[in-house]
Predicted model as a PDB file, atoms N, CA, C, CB and O in Angstrom, pLDDT in the B-factor column:
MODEL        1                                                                  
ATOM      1  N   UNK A   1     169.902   0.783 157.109  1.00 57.00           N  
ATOM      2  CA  UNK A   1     169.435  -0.517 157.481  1.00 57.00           C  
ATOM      3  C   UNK A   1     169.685  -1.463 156.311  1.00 57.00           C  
ATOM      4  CB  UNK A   1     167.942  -0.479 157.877  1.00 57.00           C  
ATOM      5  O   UNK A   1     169.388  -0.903 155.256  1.00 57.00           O  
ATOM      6  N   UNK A   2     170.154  -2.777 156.131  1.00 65.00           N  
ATOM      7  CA  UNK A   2     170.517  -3.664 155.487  1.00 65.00           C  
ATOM      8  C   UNK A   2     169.366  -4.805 155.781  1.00 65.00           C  
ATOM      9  CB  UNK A   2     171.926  -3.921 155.798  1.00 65.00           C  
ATOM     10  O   UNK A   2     168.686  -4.803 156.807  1.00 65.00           O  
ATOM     11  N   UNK A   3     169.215  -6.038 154.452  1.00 63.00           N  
ATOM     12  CA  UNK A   3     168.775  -7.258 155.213  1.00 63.00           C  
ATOM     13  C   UNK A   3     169.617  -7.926 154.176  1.00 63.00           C  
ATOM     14  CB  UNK A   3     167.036  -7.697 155.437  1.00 63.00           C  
ATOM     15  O   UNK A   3     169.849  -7.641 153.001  1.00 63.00           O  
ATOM     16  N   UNK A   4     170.060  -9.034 155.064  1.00 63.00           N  
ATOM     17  CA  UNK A   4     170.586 -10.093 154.694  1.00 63.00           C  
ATOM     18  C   UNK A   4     169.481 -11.670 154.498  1.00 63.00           C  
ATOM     19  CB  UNK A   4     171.701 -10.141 155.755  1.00 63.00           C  
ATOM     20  O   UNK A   4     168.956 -12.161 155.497  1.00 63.00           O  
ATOM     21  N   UNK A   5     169.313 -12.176 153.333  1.00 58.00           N  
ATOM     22  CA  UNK A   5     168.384 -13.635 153.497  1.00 58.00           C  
ATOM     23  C   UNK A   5     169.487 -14.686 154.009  1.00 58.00           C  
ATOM     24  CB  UNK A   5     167.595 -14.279 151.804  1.00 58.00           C  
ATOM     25  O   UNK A   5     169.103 -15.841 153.825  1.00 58.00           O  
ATOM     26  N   UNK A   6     170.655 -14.599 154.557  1.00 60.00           N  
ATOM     27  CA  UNK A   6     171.479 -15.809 154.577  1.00 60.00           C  
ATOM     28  C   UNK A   6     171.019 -15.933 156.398  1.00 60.00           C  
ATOM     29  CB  UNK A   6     173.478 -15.549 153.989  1.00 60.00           C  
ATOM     30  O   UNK A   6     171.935 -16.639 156.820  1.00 60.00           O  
ATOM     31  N   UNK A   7     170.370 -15.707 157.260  1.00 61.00           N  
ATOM     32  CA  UNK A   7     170.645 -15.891 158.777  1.00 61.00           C  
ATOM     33  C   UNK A   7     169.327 -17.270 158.881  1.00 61.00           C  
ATOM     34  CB  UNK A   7     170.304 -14.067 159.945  1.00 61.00           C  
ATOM     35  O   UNK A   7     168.217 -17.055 158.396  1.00 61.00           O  
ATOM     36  N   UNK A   8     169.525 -18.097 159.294  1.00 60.00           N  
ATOM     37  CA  UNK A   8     168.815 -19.068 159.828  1.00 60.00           C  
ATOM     38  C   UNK A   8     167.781 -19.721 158.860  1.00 60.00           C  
ATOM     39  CB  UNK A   8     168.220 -18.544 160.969  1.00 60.00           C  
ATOM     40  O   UNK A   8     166.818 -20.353 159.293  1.00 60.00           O  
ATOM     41  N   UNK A   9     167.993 -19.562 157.689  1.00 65.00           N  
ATOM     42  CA  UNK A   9     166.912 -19.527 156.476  1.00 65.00           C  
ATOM     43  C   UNK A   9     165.967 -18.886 156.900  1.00 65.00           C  
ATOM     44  CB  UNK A   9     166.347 -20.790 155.943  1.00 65.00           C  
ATOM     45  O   UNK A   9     164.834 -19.365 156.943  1.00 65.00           O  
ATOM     46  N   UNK A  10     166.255 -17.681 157.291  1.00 74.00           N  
ATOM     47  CA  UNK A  10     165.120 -16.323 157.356  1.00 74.00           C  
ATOM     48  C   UNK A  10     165.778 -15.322 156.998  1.00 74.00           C  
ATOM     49  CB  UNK A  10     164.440 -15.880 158.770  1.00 74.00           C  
ATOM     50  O   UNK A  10     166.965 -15.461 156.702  1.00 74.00           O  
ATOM     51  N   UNK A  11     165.026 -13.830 156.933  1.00 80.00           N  
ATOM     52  CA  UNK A  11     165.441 -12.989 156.840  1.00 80.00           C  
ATOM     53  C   UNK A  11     165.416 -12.202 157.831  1.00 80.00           C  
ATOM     54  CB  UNK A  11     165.162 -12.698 156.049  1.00 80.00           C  
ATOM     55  O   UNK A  11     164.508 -12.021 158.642  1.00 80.00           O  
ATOM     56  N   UNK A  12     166.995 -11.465 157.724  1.00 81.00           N  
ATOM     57  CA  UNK A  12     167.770 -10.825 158.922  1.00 81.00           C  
ATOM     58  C   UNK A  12     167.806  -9.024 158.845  1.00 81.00           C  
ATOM     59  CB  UNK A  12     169.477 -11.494 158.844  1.00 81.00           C  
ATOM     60  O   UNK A  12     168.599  -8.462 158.090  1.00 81.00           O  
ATOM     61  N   UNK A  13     167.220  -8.552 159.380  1.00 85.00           N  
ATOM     62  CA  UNK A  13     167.160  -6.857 159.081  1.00 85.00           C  
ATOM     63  C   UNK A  13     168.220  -6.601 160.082  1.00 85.00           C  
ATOM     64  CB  UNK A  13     165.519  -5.882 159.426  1.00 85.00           C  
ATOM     65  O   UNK A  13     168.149  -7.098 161.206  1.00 85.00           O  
ATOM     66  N   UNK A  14     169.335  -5.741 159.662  1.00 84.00           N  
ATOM     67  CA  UNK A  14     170.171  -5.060 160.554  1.00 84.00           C  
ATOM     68  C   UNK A  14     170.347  -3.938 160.780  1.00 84.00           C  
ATOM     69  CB  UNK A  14     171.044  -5.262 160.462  1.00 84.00           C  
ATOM     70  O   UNK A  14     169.503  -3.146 160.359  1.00 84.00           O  
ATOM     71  N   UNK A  15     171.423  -3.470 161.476  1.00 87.00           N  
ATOM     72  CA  UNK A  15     171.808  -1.513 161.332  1.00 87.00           C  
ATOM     73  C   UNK A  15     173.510  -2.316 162.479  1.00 87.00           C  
ATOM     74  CB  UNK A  15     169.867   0.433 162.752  1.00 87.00           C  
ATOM     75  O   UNK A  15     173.621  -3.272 163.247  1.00 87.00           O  
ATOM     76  N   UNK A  16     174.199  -1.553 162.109  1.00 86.00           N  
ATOM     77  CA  UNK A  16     175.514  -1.854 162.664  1.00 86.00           C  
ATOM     78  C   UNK A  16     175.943  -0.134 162.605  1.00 86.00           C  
ATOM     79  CB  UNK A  16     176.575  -3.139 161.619  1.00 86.00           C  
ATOM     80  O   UNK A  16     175.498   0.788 161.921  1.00 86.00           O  
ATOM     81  N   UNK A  17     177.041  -0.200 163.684  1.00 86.00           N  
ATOM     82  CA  UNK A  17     177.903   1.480 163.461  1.00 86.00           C  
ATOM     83  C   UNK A  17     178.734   1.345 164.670  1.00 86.00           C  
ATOM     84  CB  UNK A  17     176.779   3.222 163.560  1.00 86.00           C  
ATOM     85  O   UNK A  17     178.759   0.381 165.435  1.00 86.00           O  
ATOM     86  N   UNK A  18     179.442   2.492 164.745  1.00 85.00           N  
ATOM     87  CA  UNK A  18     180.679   2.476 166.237  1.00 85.00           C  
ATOM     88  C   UNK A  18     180.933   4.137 166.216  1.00 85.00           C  
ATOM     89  CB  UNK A  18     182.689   1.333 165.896  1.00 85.00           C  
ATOM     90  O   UNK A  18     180.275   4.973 165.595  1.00 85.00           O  
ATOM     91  N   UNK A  19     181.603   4.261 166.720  1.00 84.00           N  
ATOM     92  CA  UNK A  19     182.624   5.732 167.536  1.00 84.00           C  
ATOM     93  C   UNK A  19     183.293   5.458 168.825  1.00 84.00           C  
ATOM     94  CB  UNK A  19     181.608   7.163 168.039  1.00 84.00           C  
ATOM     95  O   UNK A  19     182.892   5.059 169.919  1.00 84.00           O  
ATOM     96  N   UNK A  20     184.281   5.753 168.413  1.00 86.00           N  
ATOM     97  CA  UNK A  20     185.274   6.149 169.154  1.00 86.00           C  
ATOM     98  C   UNK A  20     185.024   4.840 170.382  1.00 86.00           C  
ATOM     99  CB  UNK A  20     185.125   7.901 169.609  1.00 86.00           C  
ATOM    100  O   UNK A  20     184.385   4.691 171.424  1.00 86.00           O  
ATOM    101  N   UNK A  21     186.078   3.950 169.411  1.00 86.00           N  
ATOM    102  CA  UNK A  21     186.503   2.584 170.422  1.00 86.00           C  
ATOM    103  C   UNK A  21     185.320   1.421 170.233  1.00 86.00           C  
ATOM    104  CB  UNK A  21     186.550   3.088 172.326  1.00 86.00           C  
ATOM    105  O   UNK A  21     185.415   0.203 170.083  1.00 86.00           O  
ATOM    106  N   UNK A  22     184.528   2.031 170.283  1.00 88.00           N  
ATOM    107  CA  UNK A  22     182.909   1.196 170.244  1.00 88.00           C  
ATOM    108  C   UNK A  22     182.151   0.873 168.870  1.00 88.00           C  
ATOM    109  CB  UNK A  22     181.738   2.176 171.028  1.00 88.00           C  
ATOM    110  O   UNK A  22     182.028   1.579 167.869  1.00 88.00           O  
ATOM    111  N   UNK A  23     181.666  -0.464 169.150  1.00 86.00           N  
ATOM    112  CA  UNK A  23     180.741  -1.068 167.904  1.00 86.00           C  
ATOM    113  C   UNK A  23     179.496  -1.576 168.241  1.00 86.00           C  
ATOM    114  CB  UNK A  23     181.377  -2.223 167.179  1.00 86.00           C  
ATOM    115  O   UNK A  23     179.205  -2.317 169.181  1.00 86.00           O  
ATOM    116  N   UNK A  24     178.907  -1.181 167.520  1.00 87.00           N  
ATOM    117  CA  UNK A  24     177.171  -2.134 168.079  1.00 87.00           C  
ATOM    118  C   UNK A  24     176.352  -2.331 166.503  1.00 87.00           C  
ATOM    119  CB  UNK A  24     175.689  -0.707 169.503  1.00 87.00           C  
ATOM    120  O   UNK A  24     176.281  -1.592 165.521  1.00 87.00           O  
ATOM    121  N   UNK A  25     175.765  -3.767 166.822  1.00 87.00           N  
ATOM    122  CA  UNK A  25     175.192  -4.258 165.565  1.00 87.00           C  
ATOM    123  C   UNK A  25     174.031  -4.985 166.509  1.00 87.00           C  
ATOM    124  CB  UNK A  25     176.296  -5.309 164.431  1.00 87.00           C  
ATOM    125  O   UNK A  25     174.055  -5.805 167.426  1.00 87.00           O  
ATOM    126  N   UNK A  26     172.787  -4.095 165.646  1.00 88.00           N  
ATOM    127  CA  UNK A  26     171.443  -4.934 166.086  1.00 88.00           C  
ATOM    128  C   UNK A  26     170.762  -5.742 164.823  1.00 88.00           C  
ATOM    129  CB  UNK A  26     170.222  -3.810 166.719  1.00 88.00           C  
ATOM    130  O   UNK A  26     170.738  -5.367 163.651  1.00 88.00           O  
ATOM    131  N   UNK A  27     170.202  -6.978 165.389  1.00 86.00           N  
ATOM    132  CA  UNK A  27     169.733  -7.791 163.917  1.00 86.00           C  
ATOM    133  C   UNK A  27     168.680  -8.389 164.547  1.00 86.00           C  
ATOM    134  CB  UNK A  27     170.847  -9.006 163.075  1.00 86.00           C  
ATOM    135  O   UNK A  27     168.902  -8.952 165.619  1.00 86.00           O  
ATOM    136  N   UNK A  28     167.158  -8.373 163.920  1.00 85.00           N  
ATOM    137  CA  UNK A  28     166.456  -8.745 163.946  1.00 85.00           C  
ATOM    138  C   UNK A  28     165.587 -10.016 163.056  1.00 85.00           C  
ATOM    139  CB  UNK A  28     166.314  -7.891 164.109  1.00 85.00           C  
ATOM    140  O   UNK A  28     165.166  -9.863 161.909  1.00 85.00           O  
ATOM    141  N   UNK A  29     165.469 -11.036 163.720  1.00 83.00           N  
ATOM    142  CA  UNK A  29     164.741 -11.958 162.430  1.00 83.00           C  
ATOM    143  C   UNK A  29     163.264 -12.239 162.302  1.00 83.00           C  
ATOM    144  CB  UNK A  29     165.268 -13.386 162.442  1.00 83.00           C  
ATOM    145  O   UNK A  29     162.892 -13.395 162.504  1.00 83.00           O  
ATOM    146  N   UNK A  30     162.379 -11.309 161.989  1.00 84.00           N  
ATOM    147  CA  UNK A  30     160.853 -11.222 162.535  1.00 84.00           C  
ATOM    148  C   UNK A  30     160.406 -12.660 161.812  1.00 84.00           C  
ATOM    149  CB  UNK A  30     159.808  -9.610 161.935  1.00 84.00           C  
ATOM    150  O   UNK A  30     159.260 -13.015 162.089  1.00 84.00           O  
ATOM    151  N   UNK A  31     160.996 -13.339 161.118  1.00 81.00           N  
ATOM    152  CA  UNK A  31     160.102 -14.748 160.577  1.00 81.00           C  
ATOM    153  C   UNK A  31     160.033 -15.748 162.375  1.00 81.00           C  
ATOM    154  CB  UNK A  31     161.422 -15.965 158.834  1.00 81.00           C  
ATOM    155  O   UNK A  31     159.140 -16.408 162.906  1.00 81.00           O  
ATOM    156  N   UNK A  32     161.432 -15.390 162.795  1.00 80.00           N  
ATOM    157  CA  UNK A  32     161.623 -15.945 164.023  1.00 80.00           C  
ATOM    158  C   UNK A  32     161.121 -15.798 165.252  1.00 80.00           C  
ATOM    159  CB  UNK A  32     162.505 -15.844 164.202  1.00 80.00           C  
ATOM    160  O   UNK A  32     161.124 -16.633 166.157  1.00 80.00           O  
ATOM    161  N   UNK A  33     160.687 -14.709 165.259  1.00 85.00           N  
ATOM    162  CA  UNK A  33     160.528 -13.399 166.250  1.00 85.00           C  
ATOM    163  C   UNK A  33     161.663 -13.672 167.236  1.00 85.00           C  
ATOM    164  CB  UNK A  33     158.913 -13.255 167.122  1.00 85.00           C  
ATOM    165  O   UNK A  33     161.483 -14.270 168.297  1.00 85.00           O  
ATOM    166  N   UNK A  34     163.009 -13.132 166.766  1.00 83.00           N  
ATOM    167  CA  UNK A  34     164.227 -12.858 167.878  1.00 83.00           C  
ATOM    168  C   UNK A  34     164.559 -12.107 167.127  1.00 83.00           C  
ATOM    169  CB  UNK A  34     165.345 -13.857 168.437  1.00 83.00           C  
ATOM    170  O   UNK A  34     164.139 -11.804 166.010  1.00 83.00           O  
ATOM    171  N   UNK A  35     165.917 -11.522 168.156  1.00 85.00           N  
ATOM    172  CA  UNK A  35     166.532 -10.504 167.677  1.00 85.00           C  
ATOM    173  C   UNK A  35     167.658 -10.063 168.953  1.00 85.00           C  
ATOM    174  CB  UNK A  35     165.391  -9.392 167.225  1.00 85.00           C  
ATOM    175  O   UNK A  35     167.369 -10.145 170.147  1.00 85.00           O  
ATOM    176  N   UNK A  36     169.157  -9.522 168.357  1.00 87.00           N  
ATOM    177  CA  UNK A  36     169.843  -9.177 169.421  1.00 87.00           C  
ATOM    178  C   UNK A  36     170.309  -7.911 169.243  1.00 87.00           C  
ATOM    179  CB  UNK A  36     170.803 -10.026 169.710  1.00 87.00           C  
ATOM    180  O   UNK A  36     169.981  -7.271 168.244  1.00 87.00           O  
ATOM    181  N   UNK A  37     171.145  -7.394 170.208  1.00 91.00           N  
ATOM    182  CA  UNK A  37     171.236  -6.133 170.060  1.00 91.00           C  
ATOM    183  C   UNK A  37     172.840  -6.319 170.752  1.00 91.00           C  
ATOM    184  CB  UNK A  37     169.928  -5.140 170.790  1.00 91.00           C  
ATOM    185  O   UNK A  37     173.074  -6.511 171.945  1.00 91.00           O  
ATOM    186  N   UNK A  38     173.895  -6.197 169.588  1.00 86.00           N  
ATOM    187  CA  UNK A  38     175.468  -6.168 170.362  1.00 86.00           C  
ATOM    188  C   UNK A  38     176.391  -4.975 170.751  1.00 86.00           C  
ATOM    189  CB  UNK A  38     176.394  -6.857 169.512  1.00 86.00           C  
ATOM    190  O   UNK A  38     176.247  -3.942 170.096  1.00 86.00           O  
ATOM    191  N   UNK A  39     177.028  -4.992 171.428  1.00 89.00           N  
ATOM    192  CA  UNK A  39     177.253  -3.806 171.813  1.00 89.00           C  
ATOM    193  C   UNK A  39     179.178  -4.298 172.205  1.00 89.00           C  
ATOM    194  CB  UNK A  39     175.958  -3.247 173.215  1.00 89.00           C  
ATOM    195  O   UNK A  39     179.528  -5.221 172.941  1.00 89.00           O  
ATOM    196  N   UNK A  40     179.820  -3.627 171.670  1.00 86.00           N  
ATOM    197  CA  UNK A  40     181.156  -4.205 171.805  1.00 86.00           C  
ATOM    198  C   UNK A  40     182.102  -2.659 172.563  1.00 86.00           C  
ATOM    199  CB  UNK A  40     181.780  -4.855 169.949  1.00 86.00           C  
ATOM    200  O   UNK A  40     181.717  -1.489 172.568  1.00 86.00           O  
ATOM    201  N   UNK A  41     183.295  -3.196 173.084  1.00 90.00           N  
ATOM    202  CA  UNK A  41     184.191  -1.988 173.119  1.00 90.00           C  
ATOM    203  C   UNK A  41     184.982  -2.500 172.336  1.00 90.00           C  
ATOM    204  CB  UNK A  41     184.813  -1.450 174.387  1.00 90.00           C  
ATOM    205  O   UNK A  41     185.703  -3.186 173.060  1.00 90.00           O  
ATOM    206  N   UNK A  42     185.302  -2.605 171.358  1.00 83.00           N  
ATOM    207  CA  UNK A  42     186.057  -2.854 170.235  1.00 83.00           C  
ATOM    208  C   UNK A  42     186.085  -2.241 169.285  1.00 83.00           C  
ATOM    209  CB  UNK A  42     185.932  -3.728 169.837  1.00 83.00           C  
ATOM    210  O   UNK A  42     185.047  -1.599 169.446  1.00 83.00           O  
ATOM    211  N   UNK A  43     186.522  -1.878 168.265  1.00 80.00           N  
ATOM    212  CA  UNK A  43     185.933  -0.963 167.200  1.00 80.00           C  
ATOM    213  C   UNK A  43     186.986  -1.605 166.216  1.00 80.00           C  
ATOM    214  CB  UNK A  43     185.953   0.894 167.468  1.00 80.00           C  
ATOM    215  O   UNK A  43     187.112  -0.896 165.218  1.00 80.00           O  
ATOM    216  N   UNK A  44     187.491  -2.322 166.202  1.00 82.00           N  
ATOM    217  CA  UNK A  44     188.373  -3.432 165.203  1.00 82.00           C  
ATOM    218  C   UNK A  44     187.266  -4.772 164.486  1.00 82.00           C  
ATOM    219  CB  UNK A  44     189.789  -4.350 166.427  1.00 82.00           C  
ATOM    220  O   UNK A  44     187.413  -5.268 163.369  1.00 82.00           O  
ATOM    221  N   UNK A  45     186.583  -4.999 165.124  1.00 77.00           N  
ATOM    222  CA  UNK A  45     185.317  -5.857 164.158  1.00 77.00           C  
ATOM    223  C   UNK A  45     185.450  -5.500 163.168  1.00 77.00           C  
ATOM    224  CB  UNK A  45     183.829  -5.733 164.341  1.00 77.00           C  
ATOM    225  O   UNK A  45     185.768  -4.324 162.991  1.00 77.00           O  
ATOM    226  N   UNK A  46     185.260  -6.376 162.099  1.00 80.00           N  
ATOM    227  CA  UNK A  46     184.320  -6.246 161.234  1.00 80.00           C  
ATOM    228  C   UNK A  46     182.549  -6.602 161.430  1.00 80.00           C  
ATOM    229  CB  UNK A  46     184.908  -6.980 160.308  1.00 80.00           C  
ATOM    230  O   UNK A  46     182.060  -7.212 162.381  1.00 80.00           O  
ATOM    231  N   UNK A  47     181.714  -5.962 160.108  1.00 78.00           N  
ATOM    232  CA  UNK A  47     180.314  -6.083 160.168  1.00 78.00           C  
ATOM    233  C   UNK A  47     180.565  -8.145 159.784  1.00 78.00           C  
ATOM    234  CB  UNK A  47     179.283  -4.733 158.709  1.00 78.00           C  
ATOM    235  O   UNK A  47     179.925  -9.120 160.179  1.00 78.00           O  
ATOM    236  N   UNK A  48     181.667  -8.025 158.958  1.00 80.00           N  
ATOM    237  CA  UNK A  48     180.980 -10.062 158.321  1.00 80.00           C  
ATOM    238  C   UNK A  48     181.394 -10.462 160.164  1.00 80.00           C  
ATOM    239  CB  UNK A  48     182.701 -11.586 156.310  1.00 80.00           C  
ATOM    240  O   UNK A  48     180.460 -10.762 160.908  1.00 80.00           O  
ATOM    241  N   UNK A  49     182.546 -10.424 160.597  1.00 83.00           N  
ATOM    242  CA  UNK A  49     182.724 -11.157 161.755  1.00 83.00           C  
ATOM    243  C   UNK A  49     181.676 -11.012 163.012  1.00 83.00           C  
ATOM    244  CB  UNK A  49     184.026 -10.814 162.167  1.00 83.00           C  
ATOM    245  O   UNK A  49     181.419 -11.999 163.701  1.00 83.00           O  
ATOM    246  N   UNK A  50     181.085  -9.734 163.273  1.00 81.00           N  
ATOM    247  CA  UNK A  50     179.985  -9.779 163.970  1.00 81.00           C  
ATOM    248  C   UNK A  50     178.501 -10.594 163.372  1.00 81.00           C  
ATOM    249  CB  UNK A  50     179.815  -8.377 164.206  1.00 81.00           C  
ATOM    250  O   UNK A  50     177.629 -11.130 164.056  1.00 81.00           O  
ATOM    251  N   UNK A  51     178.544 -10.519 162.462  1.00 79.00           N  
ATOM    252  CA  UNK A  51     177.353 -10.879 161.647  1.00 79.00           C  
ATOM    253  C   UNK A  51     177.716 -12.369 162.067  1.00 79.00           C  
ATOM    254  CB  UNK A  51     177.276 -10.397 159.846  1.00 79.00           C  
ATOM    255  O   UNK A  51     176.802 -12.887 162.710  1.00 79.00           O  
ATOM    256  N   UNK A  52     178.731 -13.120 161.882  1.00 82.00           N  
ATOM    257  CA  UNK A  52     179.382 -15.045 161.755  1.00 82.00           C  
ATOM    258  C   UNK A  52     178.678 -14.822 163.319  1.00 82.00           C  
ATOM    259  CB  UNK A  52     181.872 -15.718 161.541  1.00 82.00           C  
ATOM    260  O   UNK A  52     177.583 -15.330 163.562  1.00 82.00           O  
ATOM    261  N   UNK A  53     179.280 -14.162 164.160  1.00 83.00           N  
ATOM    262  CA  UNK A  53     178.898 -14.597 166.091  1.00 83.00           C  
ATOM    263  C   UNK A  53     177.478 -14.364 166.114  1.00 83.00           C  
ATOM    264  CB  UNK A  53     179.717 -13.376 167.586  1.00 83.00           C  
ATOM    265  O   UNK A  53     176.786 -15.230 166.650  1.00 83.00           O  
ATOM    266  N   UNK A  54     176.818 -13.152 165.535  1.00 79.00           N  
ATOM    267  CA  UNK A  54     175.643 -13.460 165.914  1.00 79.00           C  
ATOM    268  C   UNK A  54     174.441 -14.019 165.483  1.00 79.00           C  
ATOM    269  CB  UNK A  54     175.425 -12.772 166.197  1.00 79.00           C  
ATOM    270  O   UNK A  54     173.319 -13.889 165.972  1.00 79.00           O  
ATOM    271  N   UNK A  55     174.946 -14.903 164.134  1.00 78.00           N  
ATOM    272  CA  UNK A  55     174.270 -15.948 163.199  1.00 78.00           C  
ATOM    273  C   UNK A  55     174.595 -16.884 164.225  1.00 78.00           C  
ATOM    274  CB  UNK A  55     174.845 -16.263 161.547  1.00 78.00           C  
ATOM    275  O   UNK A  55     173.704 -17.133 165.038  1.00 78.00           O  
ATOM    276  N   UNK A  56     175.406 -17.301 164.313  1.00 81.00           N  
ATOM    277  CA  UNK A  56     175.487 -18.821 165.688  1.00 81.00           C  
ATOM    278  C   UNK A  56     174.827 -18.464 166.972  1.00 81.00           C  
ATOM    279  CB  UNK A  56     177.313 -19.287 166.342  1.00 81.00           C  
ATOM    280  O   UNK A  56     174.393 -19.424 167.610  1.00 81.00           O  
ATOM    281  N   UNK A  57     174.661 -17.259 167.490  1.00 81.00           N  
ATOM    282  CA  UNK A  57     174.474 -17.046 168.826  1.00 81.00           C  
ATOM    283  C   UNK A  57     172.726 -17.393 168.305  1.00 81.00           C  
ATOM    284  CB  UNK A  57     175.107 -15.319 169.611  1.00 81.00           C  
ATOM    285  O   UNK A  57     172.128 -18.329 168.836  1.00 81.00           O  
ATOM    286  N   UNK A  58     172.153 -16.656 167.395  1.00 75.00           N  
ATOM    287  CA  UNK A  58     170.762 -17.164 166.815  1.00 75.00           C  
ATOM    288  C   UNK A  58     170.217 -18.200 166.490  1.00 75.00           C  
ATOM    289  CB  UNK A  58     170.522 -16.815 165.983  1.00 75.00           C  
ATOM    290  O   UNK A  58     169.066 -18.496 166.811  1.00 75.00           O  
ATOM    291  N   UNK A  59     171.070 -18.978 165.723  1.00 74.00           N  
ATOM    292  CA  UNK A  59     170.555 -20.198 165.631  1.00 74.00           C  
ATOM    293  C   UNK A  59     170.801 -21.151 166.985  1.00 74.00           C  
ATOM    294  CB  UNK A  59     171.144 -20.768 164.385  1.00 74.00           C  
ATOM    295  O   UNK A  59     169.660 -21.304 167.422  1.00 74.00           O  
ATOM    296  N   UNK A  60     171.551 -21.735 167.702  1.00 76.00           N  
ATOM    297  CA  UNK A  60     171.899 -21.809 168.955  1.00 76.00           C  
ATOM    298  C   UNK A  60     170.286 -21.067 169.730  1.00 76.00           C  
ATOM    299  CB  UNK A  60     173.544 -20.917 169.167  1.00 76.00           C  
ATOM    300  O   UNK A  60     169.411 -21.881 170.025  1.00 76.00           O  
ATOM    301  N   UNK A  61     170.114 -20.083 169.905  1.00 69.00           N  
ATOM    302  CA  UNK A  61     168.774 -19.682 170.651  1.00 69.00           C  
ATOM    303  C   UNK A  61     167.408 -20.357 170.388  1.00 69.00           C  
ATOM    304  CB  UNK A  61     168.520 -18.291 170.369  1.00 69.00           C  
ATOM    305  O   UNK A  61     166.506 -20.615 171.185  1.00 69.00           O  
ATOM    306  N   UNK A  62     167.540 -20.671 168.457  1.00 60.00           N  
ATOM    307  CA  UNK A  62     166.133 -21.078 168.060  1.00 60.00           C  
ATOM    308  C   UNK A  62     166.025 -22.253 168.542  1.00 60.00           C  
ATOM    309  CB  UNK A  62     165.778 -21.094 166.638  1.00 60.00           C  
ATOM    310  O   UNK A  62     164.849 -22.595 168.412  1.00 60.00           O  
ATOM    311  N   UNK A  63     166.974 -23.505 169.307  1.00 55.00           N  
ATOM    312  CA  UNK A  63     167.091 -24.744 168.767  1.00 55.00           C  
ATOM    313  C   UNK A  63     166.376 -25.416 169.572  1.00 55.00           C  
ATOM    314  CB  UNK A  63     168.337 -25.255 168.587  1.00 55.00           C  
ATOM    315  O   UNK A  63     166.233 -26.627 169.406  1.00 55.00           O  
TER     316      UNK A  63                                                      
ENDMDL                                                                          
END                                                                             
Protein backbone atom coordinates (compact mmCIF):
# COMPACT_ATOMS: atom_id res chain seq x y z
CA UNK A 1 0.00 0.00 0.00
CA UNK A 2 1.42 3.49 -0.93
CA UNK A 3 0.05 7.14 -0.04
CA UNK A 4 0.57 9.80 -2.10
CA UNK A 5 -0.18 13.74 -0.45
CA UNK A 6 -0.36 15.14 -4.12
CA UNK A 7 -4.40 13.99 -4.94
CA UNK A 8 -6.87 16.85 -4.37
CA UNK A 9 -4.84 18.52 -1.51
CA UNK A 10 -5.58 15.40 0.48
CA UNK A 11 -4.17 12.38 1.11
CA UNK A 12 -4.49 9.45 -1.29
CA UNK A 13 -3.91 5.71 0.07
CA UNK A 14 -3.50 3.25 -2.80
CA UNK A 15 -2.62 -0.50 -3.79
CA UNK A 16 -2.32 -0.97 -7.70
CA UNK A 17 -1.20 -4.61 -9.42
CA UNK A 18 -2.22 -6.70 -12.74
CA UNK A 19 -1.75 -10.38 -14.26
CA UNK A 20 -1.95 -11.54 -17.16
CA UNK A 21 -3.42 -8.70 -19.52
CA UNK A 22 -5.11 -6.97 -16.51
CA UNK A 23 -4.53 -3.88 -14.19
CA UNK A 24 -6.43 -2.57 -11.26
CA UNK A 25 -5.58 0.42 -9.01
CA UNK A 26 -7.77 1.27 -5.96
CA UNK A 27 -7.29 4.82 -4.24
CA UNK A 28 -8.92 6.04 -1.50
CA UNK A 29 -9.10 9.73 -0.10
CA UNK A 30 -10.64 9.39 3.53
CA UNK A 31 -10.10 13.41 4.17
CA UNK A 32 -12.78 13.31 1.26
CA UNK A 33 -14.56 10.31 1.98
CA UNK A 34 -14.30 8.92 -1.85
CA UNK A 35 -12.58 6.53 -3.34
CA UNK A 36 -12.40 4.40 -6.68
CA UNK A 37 -11.63 1.18 -7.51
CA UNK A 38 -10.13 0.70 -11.45
CA UNK A 39 -10.08 -2.17 -13.08
CA UNK A 40 -8.53 -2.18 -16.69
CA UNK A 41 -7.87 -4.99 -19.43
CA UNK A 42 -4.78 -3.46 -20.24
CA UNK A 43 -1.71 -4.28 -18.59
CA UNK A 44 0.45 -1.57 -20.59
CA UNK A 45 -0.51 1.35 -17.98
CA UNK A 46 1.53 2.74 -16.08
CA UNK A 47 0.83 3.32 -12.04
CA UNK A 48 1.75 7.59 -12.82
CA UNK A 49 -0.80 7.37 -15.91
CA UNK A 50 -3.54 5.65 -13.95
CA UNK A 51 -2.88 7.68 -10.96
CA UNK A 52 -3.15 11.38 -13.74
CA UNK A 53 -7.03 9.65 -14.81
CA UNK A 54 -7.96 8.96 -11.56
CA UNK A 55 -6.77 12.29 -9.86
CA UNK A 56 -9.14 14.11 -12.51
CA UNK A 57 -11.88 11.55 -12.37
CA UNK A 58 -11.70 12.66 -8.30
CA UNK A 59 -11.49 15.92 -8.34
CA UNK A 60 -14.23 16.27 -11.13
CA UNK A 61 -16.50 14.04 -8.47
CA UNK A 62 -15.68 16.44 -5.43
CA UNK A 63 -16.80 19.58 -7.36
Amino acid sequence: MRISRNTINCTRIWKSGGALGFRSYCAVVPDKKIGMIWLSNRSDLADDEIAEMVDQILSAAKQ
